[in-house]
C-alpha positions in Angstrom: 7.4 -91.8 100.0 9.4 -91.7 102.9 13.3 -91.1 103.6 13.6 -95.1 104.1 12.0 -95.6 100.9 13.9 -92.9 98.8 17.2 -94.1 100.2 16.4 -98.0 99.3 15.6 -97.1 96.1 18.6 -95.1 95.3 21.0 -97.9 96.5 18.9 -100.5 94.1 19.5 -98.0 91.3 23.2 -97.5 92.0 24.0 -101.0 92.0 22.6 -102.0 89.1 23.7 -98.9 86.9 27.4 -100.9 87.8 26.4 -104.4 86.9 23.3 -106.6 86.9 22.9 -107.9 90.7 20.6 -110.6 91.7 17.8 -110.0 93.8 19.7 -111.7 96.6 22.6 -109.5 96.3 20.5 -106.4 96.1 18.6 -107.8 99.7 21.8 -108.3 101.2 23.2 -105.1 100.5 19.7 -103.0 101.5 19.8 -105.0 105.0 23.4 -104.2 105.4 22.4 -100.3 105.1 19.3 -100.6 106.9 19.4 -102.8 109.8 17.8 -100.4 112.0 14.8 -101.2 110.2 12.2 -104.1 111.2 12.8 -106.9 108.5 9.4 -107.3 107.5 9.2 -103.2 107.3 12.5 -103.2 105.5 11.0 -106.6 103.3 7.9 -104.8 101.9 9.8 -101.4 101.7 12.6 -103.4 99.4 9.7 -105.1 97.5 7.8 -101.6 96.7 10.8 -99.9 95.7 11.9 -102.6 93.1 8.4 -102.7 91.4 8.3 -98.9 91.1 11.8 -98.9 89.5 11.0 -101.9 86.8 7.2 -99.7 86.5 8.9 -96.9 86.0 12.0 -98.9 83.6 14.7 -97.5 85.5 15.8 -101.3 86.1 14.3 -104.3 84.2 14.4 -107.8 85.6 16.0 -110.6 84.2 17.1 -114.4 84.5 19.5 -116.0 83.3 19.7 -117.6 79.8 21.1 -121.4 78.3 24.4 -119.5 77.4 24.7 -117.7 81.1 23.6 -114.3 79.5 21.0 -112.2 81.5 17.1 -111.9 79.4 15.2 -109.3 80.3 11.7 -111.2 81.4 8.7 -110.1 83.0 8.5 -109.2 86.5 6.2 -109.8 89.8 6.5 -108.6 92.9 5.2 -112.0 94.5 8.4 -114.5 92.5 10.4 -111.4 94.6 9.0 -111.8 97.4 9.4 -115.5 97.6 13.1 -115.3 96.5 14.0 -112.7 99.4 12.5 -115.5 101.8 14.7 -118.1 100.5 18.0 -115.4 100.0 20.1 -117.1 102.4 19.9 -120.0 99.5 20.2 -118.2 96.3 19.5 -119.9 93.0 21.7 -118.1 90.6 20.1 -119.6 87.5 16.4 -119.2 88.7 16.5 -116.1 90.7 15.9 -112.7 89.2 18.4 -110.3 87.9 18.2 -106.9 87.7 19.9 -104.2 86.0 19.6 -101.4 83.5 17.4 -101.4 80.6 20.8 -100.7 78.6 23.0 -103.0 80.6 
């Protein structure tokens, strides 16, 4: 894995260690860090490293419940993928959250 890829996945993890962040959120923040990057590059790299971290249950994925609390639910990489195209839009209700499995 490279530098890029270490350093994406670090920032995921120490976001959501504070609070659960929407997958929105979490974009925004890696594209902030990484804008020398090609956004498709950067896109695929962010997609990768969130996969690996729910694989490896360092961060589960969640939505939002009835009552506002976050669920942990099940997680793929192409519902991510579609939500990143559509972040400038979020849908806080429909859109992943992510966080720790203890959070």
């Amino acid at each position: 894995m490279d530098r890029n890829c270490n350093t994406i996945r670090n920032k995921i993890v120490e976001l959501c260690e504070e609070d659960d962040y929407g997958s929105w959120e979490l974009w925004w923040a890696i594209t902030a860090d990484h804008s020398n990057i090609p956004i498709d590059t950067l896109r695929q790299k962010f997609i990768v490293a969130v996969g690996r971290l729910v694989e490896s249950r360092s961060i589960v994925a969640k939505v939002k419940g009835v009552d506002g609390k976050c669920l942990i639910t099940s997680f793929f990489k192409e519902r991510l993928q579609e939500e990143i195209s559509n972040a400038s839009q979020p849908n806080p209700d429909d859109y992943y959250w992510f966080g720790t499995p203890k959070g």
